[in-house]
PyMOL Python script that loads the backbone (N, CA, C, O; Angstrom):
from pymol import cmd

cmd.read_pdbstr("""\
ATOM      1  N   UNK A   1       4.330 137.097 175.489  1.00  0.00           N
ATOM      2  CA  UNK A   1       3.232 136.157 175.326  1.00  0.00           C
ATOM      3  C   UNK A   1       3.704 134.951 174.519  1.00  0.00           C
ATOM      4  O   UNK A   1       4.454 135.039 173.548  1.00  0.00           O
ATOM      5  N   UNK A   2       3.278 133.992 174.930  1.00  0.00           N
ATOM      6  CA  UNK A   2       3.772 132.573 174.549  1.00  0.00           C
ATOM      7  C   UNK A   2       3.234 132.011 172.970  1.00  0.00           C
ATOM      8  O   UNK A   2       2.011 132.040 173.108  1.00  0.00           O
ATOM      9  N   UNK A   3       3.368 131.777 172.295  1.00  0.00           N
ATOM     10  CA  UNK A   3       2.794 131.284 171.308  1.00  0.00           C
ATOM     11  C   UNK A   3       2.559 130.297 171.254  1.00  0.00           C
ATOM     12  O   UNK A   3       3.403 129.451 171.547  1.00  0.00           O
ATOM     13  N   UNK A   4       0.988 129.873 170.751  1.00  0.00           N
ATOM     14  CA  UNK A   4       0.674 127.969 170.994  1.00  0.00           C
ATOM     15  C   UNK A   4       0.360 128.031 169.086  1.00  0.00           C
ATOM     16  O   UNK A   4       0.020 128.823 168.207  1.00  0.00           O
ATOM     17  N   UNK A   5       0.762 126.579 169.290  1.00  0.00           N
ATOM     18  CA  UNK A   5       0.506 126.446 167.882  1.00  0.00           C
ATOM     19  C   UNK A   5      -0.172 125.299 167.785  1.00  0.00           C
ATOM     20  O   UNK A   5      -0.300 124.743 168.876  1.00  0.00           O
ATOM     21  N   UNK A   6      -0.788 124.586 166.625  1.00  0.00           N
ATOM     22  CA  UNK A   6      -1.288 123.307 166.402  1.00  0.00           C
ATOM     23  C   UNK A   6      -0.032 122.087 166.754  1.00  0.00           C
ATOM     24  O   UNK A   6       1.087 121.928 166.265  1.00  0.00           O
ATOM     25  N   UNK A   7      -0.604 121.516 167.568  1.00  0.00           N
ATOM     26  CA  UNK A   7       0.306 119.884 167.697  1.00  0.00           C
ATOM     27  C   UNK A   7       1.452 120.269 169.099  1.00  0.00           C
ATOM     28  O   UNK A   7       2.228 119.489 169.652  1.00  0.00           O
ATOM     29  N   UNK A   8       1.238 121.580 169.365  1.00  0.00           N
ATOM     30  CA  UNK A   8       1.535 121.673 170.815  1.00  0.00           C
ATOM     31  C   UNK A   8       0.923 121.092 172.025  1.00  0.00           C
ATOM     32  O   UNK A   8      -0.305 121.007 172.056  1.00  0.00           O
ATOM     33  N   UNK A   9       1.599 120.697 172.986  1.00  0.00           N
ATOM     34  CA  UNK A   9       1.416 119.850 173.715  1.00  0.00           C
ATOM     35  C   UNK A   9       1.320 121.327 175.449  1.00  0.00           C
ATOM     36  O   UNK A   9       2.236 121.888 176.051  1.00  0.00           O
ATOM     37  N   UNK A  10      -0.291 121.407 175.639  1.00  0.00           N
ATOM     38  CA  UNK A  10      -0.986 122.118 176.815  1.00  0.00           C
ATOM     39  C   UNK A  10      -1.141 121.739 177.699  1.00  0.00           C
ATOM     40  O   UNK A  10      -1.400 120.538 177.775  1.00  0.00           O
ATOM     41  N   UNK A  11      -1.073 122.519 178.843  1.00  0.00           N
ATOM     42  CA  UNK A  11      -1.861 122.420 180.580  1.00  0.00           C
ATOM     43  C   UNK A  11      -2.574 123.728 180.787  1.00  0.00           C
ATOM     44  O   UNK A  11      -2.221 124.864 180.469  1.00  0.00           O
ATOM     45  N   UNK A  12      -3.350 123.424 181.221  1.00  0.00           N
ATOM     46  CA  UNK A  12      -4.114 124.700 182.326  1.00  0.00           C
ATOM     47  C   UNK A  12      -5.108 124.132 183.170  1.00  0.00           C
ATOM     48  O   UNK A  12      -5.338 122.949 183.421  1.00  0.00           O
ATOM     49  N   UNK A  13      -5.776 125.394 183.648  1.00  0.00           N
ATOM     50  CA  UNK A  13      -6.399 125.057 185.083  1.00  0.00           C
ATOM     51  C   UNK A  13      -7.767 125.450 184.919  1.00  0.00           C
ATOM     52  O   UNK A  13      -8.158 126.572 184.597  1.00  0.00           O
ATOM     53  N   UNK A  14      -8.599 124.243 185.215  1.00  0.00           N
ATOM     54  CA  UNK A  14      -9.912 124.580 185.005  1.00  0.00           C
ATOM     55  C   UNK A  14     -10.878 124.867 186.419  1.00  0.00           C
ATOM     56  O   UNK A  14     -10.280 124.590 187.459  1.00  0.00           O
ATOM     57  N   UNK A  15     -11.720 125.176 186.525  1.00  0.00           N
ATOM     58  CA  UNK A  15     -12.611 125.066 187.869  1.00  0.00           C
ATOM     59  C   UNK A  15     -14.193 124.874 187.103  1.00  0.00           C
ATOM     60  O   UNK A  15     -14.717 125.327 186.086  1.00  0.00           O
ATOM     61  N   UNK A  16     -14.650 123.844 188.320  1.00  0.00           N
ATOM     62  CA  UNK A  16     -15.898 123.361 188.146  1.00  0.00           C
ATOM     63  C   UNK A  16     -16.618 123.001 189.219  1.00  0.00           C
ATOM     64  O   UNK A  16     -16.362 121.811 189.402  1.00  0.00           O
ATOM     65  N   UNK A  17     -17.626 123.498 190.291  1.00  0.00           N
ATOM     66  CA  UNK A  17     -18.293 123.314 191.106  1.00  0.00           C
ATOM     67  C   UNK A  17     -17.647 123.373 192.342  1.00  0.00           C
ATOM     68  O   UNK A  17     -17.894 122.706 193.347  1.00  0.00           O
ATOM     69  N   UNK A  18     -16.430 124.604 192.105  1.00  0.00           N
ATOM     70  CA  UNK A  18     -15.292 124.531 192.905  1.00  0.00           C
ATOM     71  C   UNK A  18     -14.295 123.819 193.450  1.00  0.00           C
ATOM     72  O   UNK A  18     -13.751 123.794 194.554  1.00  0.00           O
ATOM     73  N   UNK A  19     -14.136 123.074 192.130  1.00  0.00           N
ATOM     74  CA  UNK A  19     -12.824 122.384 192.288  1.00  0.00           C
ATOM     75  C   UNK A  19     -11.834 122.853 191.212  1.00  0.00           C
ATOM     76  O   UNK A  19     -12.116 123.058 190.032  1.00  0.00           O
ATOM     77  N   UNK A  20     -10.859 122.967 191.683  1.00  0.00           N
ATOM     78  CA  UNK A  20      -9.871 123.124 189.909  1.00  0.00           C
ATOM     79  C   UNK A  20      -9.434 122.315 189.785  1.00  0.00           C
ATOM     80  O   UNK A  20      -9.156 121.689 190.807  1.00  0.00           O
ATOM     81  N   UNK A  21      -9.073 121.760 188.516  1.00  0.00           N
ATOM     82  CA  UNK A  21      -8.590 120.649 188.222  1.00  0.00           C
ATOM     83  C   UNK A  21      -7.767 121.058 186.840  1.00  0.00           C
ATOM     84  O   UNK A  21      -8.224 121.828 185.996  1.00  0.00           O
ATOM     85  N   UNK A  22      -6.244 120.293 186.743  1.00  0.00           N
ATOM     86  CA  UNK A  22      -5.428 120.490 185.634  1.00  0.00           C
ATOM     87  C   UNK A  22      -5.668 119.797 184.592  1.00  0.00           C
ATOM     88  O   UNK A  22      -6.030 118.657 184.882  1.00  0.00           O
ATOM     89  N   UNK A  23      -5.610 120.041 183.321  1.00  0.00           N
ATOM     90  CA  UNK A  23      -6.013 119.260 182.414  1.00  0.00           C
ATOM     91  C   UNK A  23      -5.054 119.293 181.579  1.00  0.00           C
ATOM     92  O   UNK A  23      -4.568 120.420 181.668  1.00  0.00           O
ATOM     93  N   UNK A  24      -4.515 118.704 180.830  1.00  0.00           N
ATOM     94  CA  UNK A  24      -3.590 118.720 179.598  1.00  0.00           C
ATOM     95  C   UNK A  24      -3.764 118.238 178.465  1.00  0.00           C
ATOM     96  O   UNK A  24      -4.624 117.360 178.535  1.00  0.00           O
ATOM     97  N   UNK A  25      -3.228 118.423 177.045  1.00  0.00           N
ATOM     98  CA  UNK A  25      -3.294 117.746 175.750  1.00  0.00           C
ATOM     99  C   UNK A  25      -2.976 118.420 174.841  1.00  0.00           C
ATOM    100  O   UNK A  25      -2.277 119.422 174.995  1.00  0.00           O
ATOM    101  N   UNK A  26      -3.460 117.980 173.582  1.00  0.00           N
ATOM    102  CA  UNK A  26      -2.366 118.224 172.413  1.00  0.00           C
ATOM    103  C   UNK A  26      -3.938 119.430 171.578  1.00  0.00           C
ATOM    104  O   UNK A  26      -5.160 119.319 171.481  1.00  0.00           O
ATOM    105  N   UNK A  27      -2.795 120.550 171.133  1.00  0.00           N
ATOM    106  CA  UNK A  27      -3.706 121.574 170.345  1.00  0.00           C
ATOM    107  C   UNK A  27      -3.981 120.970 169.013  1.00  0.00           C
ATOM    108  O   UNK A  27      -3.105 120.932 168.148  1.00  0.00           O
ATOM    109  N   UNK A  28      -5.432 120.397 168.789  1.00  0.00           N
ATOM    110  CA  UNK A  28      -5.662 120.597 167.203  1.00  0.00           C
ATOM    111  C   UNK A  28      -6.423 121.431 165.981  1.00  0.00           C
ATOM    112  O   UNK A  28      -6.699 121.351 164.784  1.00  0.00           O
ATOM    113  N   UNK A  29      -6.576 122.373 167.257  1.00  0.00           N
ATOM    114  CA  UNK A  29      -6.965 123.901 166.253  1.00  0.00           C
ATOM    115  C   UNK A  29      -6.775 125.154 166.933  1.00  0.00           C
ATOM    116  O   UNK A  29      -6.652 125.313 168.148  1.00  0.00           O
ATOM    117  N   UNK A  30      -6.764 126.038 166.019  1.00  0.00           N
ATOM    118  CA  UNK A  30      -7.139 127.332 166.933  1.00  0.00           C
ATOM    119  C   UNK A  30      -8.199 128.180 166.260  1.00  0.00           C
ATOM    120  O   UNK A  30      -8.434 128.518 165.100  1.00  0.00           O
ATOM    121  N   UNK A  31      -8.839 128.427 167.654  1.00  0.00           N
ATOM    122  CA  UNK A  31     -10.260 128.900 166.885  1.00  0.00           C
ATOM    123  C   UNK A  31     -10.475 130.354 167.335  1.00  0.00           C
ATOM    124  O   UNK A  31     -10.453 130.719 168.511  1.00  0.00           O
ATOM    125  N   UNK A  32     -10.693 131.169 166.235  1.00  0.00           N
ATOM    126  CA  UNK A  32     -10.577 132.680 166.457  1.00  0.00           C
ATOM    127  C   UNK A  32     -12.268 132.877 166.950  1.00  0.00           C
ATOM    128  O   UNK A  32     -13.203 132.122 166.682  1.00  0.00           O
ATOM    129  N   UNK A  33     -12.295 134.200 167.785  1.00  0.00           N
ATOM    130  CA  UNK A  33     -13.679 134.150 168.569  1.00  0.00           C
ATOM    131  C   UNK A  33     -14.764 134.616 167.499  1.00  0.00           C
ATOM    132  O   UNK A  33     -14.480 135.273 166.498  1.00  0.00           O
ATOM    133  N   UNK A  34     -16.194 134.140 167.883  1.00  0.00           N
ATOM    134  CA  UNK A  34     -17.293 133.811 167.152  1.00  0.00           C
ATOM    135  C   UNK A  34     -17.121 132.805 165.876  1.00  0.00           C
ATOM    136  O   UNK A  34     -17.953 132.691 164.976  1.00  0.00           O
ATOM    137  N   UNK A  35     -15.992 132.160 165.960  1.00  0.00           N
ATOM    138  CA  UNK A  35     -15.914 130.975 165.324  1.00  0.00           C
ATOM    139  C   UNK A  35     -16.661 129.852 165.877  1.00  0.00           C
ATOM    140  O   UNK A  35     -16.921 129.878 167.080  1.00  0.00           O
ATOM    141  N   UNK A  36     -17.046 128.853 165.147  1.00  0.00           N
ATOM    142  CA  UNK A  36     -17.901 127.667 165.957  1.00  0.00           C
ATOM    143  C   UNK A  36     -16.931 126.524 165.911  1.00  0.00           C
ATOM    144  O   UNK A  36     -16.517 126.139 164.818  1.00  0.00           O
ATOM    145  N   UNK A  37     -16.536 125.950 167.041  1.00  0.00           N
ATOM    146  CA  UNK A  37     -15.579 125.186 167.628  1.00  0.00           C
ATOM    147  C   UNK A  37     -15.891 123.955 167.223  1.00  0.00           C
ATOM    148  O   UNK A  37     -14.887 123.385 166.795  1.00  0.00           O
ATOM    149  N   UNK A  38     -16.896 123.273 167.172  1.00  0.00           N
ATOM    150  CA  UNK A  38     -17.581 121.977 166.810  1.00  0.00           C
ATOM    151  C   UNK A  38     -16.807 121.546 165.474  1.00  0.00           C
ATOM    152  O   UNK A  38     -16.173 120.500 165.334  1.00  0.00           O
ATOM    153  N   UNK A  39     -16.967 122.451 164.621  1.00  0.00           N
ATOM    154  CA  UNK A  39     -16.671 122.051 163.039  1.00  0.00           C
ATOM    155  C   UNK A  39     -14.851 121.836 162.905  1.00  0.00           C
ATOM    156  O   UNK A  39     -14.296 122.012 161.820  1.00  0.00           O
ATOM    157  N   UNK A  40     -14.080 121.441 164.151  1.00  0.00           N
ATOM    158  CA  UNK A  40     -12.877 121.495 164.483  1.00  0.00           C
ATOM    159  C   UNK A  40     -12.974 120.031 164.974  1.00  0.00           C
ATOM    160  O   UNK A  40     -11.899 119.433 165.016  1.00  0.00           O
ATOM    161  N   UNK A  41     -13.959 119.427 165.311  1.00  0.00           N
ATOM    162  CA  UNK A  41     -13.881 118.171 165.721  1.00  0.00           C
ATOM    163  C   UNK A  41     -13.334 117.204 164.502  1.00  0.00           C
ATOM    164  O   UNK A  41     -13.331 117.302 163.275  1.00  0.00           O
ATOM    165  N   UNK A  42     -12.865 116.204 165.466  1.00  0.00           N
ATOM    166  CA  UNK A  42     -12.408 115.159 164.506  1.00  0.00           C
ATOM    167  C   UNK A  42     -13.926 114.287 164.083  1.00  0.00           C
ATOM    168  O   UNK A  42     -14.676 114.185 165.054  1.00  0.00           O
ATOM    169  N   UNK A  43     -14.382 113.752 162.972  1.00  0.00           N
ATOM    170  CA  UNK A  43     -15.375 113.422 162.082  1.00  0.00           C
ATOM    171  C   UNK A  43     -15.668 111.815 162.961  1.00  0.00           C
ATOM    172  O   UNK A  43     -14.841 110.906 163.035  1.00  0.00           O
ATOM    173  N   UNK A  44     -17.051 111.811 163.554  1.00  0.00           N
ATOM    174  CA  UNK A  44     -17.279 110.744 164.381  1.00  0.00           C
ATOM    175  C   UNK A  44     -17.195 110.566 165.839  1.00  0.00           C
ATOM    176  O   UNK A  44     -17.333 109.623 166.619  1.00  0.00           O
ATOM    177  N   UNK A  45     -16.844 112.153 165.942  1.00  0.00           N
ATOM    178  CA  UNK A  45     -16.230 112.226 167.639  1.00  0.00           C
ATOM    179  C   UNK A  45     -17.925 112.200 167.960  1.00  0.00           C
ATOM    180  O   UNK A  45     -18.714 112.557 167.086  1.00  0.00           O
ATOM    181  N   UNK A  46     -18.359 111.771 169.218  1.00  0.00           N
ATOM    182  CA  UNK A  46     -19.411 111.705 170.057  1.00  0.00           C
ATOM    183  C   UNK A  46     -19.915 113.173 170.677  1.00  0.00           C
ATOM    184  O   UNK A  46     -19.302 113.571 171.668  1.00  0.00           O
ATOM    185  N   UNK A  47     -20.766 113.825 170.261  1.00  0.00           N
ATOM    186  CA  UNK A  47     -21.290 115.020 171.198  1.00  0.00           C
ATOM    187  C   UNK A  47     -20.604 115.092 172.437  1.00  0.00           C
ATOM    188  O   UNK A  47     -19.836 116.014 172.712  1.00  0.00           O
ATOM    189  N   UNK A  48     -20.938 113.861 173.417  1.00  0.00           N
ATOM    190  CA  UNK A  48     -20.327 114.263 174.710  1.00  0.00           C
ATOM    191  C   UNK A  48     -19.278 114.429 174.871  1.00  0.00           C
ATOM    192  O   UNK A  48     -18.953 115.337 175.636  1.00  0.00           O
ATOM    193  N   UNK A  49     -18.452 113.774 174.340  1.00  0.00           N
ATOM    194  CA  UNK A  49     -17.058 114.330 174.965  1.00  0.00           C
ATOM    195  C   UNK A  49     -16.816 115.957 174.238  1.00  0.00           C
ATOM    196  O   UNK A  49     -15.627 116.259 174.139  1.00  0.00           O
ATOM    197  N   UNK A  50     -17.728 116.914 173.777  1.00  0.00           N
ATOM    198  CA  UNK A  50     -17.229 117.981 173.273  1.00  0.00           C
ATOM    199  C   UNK A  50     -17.714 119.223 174.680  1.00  0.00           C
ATOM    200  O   UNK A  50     -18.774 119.824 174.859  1.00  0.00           O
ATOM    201  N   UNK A  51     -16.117 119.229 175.660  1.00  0.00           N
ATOM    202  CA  UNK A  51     -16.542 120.366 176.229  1.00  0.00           C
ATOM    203  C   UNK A  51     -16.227 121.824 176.495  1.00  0.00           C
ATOM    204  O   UNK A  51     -15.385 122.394 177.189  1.00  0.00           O
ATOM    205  N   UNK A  52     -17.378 122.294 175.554  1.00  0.00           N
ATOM    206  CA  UNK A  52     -16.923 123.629 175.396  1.00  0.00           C
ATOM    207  C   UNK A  52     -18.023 124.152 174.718  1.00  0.00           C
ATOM    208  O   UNK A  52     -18.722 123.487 173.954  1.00  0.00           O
ATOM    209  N   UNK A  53     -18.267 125.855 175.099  1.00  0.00           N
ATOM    210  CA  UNK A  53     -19.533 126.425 174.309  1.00  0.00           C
ATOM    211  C   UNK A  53     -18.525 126.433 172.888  1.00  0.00           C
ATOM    212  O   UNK A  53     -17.348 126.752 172.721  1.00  0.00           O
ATOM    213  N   UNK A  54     -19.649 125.893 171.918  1.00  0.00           N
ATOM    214  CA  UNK A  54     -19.442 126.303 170.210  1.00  0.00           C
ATOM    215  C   UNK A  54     -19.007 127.479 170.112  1.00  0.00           C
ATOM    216  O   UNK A  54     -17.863 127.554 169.663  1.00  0.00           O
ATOM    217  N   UNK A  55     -19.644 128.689 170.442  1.00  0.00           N
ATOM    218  CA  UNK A  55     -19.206 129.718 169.931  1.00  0.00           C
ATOM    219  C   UNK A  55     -18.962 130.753 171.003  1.00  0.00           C
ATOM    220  O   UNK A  55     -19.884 130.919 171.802  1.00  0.00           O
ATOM    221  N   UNK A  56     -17.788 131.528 171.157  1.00  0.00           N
ATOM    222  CA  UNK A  56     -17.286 132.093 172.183  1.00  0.00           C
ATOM    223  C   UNK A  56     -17.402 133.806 171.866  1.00  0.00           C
ATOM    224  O   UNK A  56     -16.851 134.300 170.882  1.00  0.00           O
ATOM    225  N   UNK A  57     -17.679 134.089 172.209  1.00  0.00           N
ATOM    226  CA  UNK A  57     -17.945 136.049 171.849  1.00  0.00           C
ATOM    227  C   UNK A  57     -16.510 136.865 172.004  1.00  0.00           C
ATOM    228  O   UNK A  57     -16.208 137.749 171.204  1.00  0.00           O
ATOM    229  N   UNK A  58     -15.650 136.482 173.115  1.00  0.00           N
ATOM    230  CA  UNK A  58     -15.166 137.636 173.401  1.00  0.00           C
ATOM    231  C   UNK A  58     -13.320 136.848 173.172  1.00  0.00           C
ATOM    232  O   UNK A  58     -12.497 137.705 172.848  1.00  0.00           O
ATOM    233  N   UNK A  59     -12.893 135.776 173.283  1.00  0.00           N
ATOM    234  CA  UNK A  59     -11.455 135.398 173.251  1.00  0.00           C
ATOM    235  C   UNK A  59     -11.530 134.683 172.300  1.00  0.00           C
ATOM    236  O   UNK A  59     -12.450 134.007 171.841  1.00  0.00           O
ATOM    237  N   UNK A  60     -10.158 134.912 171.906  1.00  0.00           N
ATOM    238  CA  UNK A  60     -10.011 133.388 170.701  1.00  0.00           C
ATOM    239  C   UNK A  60      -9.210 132.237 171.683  1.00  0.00           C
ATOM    240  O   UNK A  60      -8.754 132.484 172.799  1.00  0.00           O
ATOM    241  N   UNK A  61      -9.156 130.936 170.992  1.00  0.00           N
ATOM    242  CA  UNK A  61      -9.393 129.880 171.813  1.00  0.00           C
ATOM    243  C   UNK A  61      -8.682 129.017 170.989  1.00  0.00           C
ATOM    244  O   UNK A  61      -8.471 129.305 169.811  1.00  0.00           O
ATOM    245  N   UNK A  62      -8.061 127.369 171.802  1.00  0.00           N
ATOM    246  CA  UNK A  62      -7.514 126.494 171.237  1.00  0.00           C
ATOM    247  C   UNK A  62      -8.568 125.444 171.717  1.00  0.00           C
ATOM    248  O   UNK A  62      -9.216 125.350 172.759  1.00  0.00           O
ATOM    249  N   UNK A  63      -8.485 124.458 170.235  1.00  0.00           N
ATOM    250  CA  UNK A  63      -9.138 123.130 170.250  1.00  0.00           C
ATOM    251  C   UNK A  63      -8.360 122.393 170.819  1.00  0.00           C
ATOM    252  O   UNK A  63      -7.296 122.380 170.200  1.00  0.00           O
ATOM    253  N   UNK A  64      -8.334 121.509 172.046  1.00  0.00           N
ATOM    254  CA  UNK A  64      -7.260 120.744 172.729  1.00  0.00           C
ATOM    255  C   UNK A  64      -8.174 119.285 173.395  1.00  0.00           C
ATOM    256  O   UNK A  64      -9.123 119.095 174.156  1.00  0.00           O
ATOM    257  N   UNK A  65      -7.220 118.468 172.580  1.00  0.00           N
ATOM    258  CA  UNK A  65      -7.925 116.707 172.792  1.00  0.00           C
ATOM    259  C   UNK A  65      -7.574 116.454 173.860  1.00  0.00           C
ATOM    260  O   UNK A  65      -6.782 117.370 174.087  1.00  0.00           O
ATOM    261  N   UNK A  66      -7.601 115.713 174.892  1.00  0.00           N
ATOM    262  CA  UNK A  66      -7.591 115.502 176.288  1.00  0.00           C
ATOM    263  C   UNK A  66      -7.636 113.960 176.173  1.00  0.00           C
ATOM    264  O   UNK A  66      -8.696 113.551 175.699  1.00  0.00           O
ATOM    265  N   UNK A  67      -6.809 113.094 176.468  1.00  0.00           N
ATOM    266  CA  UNK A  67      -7.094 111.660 176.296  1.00  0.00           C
ATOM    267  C   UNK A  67      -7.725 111.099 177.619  1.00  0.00           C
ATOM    268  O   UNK A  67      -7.222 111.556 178.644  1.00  0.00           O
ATOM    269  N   UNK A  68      -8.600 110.313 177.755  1.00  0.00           N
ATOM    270  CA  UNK A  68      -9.233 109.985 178.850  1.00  0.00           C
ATOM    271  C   UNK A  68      -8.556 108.705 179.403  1.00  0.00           C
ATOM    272  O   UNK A  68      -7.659 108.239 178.700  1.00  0.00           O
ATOM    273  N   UNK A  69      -8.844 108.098 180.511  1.00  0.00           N
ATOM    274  CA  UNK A  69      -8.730 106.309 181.102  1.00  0.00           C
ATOM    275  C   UNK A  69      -9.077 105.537 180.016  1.00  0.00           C
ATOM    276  O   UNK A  69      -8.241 104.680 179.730  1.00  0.00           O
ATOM    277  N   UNK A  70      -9.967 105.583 179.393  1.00  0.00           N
ATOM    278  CA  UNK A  70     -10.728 104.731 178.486  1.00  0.00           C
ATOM    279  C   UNK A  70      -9.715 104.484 177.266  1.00  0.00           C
ATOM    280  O   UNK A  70      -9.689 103.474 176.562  1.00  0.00           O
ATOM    281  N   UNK A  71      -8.951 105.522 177.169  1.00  0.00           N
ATOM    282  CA  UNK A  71      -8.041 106.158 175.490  1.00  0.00           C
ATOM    283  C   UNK A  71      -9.153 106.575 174.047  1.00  0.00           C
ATOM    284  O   UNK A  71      -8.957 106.588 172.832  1.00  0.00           O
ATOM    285  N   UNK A  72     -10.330 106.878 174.895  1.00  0.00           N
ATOM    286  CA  UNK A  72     -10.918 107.675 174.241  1.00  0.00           C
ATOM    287  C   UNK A  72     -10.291 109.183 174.342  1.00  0.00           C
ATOM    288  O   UNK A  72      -9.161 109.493 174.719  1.00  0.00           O
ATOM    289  N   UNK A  73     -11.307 109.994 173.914  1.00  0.00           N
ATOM    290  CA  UNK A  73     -11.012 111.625 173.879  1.00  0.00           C
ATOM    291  C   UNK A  73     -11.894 112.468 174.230  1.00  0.00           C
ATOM    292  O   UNK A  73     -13.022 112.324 173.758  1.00  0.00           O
ATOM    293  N   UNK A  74     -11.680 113.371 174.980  1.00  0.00           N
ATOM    294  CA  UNK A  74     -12.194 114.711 175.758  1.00  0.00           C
ATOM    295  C   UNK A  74     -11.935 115.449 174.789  1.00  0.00           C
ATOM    296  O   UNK A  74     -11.176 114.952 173.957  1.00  0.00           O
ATOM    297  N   UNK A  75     -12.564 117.217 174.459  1.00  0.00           N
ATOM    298  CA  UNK A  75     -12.239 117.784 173.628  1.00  0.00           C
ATOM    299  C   UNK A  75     -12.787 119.237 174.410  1.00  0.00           C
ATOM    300  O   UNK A  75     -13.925 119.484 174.808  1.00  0.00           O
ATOM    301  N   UNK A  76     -11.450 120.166 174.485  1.00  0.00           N
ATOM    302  CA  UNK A  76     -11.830 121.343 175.191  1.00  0.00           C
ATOM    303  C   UNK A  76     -11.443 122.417 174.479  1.00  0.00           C
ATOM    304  O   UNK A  76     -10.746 122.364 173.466  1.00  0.00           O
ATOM    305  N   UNK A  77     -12.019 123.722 175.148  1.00  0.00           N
ATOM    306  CA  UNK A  77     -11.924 124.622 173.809  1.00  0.00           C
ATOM    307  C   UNK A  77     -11.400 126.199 175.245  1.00  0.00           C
ATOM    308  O   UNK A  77     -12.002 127.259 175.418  1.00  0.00           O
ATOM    309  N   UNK A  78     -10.513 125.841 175.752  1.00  0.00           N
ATOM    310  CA  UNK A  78      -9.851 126.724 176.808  1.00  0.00           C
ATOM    311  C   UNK A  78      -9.387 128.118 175.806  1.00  0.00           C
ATOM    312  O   UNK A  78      -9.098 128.236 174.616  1.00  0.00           O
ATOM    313  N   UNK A  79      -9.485 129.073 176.968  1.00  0.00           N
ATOM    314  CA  UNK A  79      -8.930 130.518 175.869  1.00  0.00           C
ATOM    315  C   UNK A  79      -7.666 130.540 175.810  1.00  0.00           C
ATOM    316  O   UNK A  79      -6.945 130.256 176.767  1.00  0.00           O
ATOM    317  N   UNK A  80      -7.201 130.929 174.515  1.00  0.00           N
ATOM    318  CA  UNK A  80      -6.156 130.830 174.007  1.00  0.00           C
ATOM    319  C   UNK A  80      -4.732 131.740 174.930  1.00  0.00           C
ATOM    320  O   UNK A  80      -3.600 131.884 174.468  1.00  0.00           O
ATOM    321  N   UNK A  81      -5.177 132.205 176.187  1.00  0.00           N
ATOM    322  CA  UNK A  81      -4.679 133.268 177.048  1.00  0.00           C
ATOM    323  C   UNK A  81      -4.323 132.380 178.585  1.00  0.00           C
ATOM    324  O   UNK A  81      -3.638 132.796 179.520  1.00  0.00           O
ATOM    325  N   UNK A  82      -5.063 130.997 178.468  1.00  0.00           N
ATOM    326  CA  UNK A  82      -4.882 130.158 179.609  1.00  0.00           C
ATOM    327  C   UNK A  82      -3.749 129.182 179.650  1.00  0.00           C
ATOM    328  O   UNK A  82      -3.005 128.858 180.576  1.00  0.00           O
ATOM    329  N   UNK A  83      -3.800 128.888 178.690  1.00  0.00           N
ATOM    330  CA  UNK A  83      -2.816 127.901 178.325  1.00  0.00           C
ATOM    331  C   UNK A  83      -1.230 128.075 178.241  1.00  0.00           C
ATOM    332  O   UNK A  83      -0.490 129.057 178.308  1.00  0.00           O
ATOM    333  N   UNK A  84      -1.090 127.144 178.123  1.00  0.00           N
ATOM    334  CA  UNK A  84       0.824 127.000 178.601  1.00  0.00           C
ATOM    335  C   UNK A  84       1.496 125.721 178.016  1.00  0.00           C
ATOM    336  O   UNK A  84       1.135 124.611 178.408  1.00  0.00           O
ATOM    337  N   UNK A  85       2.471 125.874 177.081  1.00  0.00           N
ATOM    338  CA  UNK A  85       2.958 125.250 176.108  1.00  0.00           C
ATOM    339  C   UNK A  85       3.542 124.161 176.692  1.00  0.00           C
ATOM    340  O   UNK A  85       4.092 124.825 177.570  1.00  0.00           O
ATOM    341  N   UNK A  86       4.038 122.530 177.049  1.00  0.00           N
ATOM    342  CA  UNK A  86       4.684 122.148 178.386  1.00  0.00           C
ATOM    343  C   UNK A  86       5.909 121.200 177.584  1.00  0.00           C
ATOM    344  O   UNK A  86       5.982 120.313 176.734  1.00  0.00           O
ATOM    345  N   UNK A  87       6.750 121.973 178.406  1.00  0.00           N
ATOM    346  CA  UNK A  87       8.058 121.215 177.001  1.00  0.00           C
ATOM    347  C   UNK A  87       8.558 119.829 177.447  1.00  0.00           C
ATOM    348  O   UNK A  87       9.351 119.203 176.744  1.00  0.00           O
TER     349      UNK A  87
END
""", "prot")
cmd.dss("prot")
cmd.show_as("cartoon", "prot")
cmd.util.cbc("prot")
cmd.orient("prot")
């Protein structure tokens, strides 16, 4: 099993309304399960771009920024079991 750490640089594969789509970015937390993911945000980030349930029951999980077109930020909270370190 791979080890991700903070400031590692991720991909994985998401699906949404049956599409998958790859996403990538840089880990800036890791959040152990029934932790609340929100309080991992960077201070001023916008609700919307936070996507991911707050609090997850059953996996622990990485906080991973996603830079958008704009060079704003996406913010996803993928299980820590999906992800893949990309050298």
């Amino acid at each position: 099993m791979q080890i991700i750490r903070v400031g590692d640089y991720v991909r994985w594969t998401s699906q949404a309304g049956g599409y998958a789509k790859t996403k990538e970015g840089d880990v800036i937390a890791i959040i152990p399960k029934l932790d609340d993911a929100s309080k991992y945000i960077p201070p001023g980030a916008p609700r919307c771009r936070m996507k991911f349930q707050y609090v997850n029951m059953a996996f622990d999980r990485v906080l991973v920024s996603v830079r958008r077109k704009s060079g704003s930020y996406d913010y996803y909270a993928p299980s820590i079991n999906l992800v893949k370190v990309v050298d």
